[in-house]
C-alpha positions as CSV (number, residue, x, y, z in Angstrom):
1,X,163.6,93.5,300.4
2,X,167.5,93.7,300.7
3,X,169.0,96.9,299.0
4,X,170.4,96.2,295.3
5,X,173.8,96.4,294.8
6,X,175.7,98.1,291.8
7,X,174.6,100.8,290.1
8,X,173.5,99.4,287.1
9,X,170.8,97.3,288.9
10,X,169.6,100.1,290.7
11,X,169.2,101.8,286.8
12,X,167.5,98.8,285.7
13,X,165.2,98.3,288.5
14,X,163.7,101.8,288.1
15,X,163.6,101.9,284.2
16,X,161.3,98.7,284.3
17,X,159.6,99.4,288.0
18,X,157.4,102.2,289.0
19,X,158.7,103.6,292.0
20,X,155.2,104.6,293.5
21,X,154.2,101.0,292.8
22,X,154.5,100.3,296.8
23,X,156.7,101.7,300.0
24,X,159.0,99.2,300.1
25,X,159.8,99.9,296.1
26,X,159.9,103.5,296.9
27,X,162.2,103.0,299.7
28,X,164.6,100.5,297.4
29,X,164.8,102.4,294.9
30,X,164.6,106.3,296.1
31,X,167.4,107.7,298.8
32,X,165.8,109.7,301.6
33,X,166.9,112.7,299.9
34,X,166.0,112.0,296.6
35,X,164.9,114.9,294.3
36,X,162.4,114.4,291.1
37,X,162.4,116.7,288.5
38,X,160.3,117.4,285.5
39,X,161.4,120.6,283.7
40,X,159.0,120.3,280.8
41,X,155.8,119.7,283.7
42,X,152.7,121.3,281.7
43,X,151.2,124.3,283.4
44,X,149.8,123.7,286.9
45,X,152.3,120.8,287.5
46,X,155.1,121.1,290.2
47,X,158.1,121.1,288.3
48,X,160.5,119.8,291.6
49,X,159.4,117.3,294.6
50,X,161.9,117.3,296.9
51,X,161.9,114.8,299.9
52,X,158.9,117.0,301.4
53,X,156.9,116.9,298.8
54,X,157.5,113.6,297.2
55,X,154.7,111.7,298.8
56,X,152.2,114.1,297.2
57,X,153.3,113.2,293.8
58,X,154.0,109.4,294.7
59,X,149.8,109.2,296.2
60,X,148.6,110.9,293.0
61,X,150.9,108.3,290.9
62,X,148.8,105.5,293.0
63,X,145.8,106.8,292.6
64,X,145.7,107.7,288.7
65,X,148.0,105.4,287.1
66,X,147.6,101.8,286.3
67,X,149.1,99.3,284.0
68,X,152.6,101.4,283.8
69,X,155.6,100.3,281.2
70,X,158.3,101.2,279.5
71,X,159.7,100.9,275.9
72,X,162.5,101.8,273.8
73,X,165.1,102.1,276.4
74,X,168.1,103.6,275.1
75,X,170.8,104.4,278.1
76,X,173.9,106.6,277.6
77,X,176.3,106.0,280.0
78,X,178.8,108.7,281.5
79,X,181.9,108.9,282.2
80,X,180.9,109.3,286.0
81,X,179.7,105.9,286.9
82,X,176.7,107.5,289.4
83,X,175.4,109.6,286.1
84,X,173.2,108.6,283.5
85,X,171.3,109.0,280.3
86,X,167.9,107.1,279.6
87,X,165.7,107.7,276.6
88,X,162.6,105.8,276.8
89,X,158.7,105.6,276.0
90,X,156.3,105.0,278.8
91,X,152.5,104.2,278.5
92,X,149.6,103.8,281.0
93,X,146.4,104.2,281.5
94,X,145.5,107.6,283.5
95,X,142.5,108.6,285.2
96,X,143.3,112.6,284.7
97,X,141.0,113.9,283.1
98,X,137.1,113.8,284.6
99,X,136.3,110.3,285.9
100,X,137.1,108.4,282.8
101,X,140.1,106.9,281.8
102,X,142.8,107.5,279.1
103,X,145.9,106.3,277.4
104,X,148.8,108.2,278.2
105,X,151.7,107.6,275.4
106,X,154.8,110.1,276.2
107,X,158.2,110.2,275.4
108,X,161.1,111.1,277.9
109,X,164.8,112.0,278.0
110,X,165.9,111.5,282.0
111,X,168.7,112.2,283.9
112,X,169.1,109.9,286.9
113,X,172.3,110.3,289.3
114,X,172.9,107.2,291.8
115,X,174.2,107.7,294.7
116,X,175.1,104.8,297.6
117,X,173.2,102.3,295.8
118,X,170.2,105.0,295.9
119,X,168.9,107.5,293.4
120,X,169.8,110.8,294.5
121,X,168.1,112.7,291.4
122,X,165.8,112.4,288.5
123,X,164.9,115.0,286.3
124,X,162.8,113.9,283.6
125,X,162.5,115.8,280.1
126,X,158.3,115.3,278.9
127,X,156.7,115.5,275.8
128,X,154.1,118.0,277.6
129,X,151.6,117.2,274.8
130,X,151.1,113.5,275.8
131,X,149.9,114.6,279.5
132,X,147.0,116.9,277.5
133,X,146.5,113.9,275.7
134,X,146.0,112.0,278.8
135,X,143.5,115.0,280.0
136,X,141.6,114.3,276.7
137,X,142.5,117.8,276.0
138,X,143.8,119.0,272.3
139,X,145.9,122.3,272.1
140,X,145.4,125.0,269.3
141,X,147.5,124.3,266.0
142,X,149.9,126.8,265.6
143,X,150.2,128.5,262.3
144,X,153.3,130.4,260.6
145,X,151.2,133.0,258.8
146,X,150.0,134.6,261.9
147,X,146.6,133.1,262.1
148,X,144.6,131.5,264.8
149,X,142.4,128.2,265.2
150,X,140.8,126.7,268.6
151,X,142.0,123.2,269.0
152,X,139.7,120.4,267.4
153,X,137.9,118.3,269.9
154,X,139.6,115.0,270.1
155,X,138.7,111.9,269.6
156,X,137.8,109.7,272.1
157,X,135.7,106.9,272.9
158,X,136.5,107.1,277.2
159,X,135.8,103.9,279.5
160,X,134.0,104.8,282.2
161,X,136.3,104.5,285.5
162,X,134.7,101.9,287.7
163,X,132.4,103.7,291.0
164,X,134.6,104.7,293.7
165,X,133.9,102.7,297.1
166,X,133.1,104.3,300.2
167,X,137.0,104.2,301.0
168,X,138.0,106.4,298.0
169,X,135.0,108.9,298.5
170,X,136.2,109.8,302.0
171,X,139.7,109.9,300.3
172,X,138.9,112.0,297.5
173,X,138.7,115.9,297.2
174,X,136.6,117.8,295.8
175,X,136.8,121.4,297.3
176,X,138.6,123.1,294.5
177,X,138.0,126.1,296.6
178,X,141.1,125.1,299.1
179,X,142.5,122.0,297.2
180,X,144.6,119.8,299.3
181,X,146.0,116.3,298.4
182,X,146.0,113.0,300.5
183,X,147.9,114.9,303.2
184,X,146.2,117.9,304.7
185,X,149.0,119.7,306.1
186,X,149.8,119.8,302.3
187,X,148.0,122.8,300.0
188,X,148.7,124.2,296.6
189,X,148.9,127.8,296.9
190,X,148.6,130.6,293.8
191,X,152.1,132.5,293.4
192,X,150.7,135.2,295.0
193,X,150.5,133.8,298.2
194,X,146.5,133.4,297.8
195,X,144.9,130.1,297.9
196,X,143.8,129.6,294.8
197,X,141.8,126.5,293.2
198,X,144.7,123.6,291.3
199,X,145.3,123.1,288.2
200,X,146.4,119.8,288.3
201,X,145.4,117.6,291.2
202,X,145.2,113.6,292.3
203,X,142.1,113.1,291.1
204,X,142.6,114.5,287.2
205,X,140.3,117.0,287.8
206,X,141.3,120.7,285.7
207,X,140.6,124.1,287.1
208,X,140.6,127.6,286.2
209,X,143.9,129.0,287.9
210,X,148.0,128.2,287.6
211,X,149.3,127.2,291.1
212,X,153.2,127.3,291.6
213,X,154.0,125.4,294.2
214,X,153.3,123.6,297.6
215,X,152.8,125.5,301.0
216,X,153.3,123.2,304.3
217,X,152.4,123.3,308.1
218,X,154.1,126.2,308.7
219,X,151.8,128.4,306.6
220,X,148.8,125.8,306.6
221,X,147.1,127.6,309.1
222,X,147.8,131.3,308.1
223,X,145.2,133.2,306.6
224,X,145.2,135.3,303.5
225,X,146.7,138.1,304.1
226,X,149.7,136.4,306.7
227,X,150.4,134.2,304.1
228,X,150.9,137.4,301.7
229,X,153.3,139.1,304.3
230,X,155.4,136.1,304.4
231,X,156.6,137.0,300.3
């Protein structure tokens, strides 16, 4: 696929493709360096993916998303030509939440900066609500005069996500004990240094712990308590 060529194609080809969709997409549309960032990420979520960590979030995209698109596109241009403004609406269907599916309907405000006919940065502002939603989780209702109500159990009439084949079950995690995504020399560690079990993982699935960040080869291997001496 040759590489696009002015900036505003590069804009238009991500606002209408999903990047994840496939390598070569990925490697059009994303510079080698490219950061992604989601300020708003709910609890559990990375909030950054820089260049090491990007294929972690690109493998979960793959493997949970289908039927992507995007509406109400409203771009702001800047008065730097490699900067710019997009509000938009995206919907898909997710698999986040158990092993059923769900709509996901969320709103975003993004910040994308080009760079050489690549995108350098994206940090992407998220209606954090839409991504319970997509969990098939409702949050309490919060009340002015103090007082407190559990959240209502949401509606939901779920389709049952096709049987995974042989393929995907060798794929698939489920030791939430020591949670690692599609790459094994990649592991979500607590903030404490302690590997702890992921809050929000490829397959949907929800645990009982927050997780910060992403730990590589370098600490992979480490136990416990060497892992605690490197803070």
């Amino acid at each position: 696929m040759n590489d696009l060529g002015s900036n505003d194609e590069v804009l238009e080809k991500y606002i209408y493709t999903p990047f994840w969709e496939s390598d070569e997409t990925e490697s059009l549309l994303l510079s080698k360096d490219c950061i992604l960032e989601f300020p708003f990420a709910p609890p559990g979520m990375p909030k950054s993916f820089p260049k090491e960590k990007r294929s972690v979030l690109i493998d979960w995209l793959r493997r949970t998303v289908r039927s992507w698109s995007r509406e109400d596109v409203v771009k702001y241009p800047t008065s730097d030509a490699s900067r710019c403004w997009i509000e938009s609406r995206t919907k898909a269907t997710v698999k986040w939440g158990g092993e059923i599916e769900r709509q996901f309907d969320c709103t975003h405000i993004e910040l994308v900066i080009i760079q050489d006919g690549k995108i350098l940065t994206v940090r992407t502002w998220s209606d954090p609500l839409a991504y319970y939603r997509g969990m098939g989780v409702n949050l309490p209702v919060f009340h002015f005069d103090g007082t407190y109500s559990e959240g209502k159990a949401m509606p939901d009439t779920p389709t049952k996500f096709a049987p995974a084949n042989d393929e995907e079950k060798a794929i698939a995690n489920t030791d939430l004990i020591r949670d690692q995504f599609l790459n094994p020399d990649v592991v979500i560690v607590e903030s404490n240094g302690s590997y702890g079990k992921v809050k929000w993982d490829p397959s949907g699935a929800v645990s009982g712990y927050w997780n910060d960040y992403v730990r590589f080869p370098l600490f992979s291997n480490r136990t416990k308590s060497n892992v605690n001496d490197a803070h």
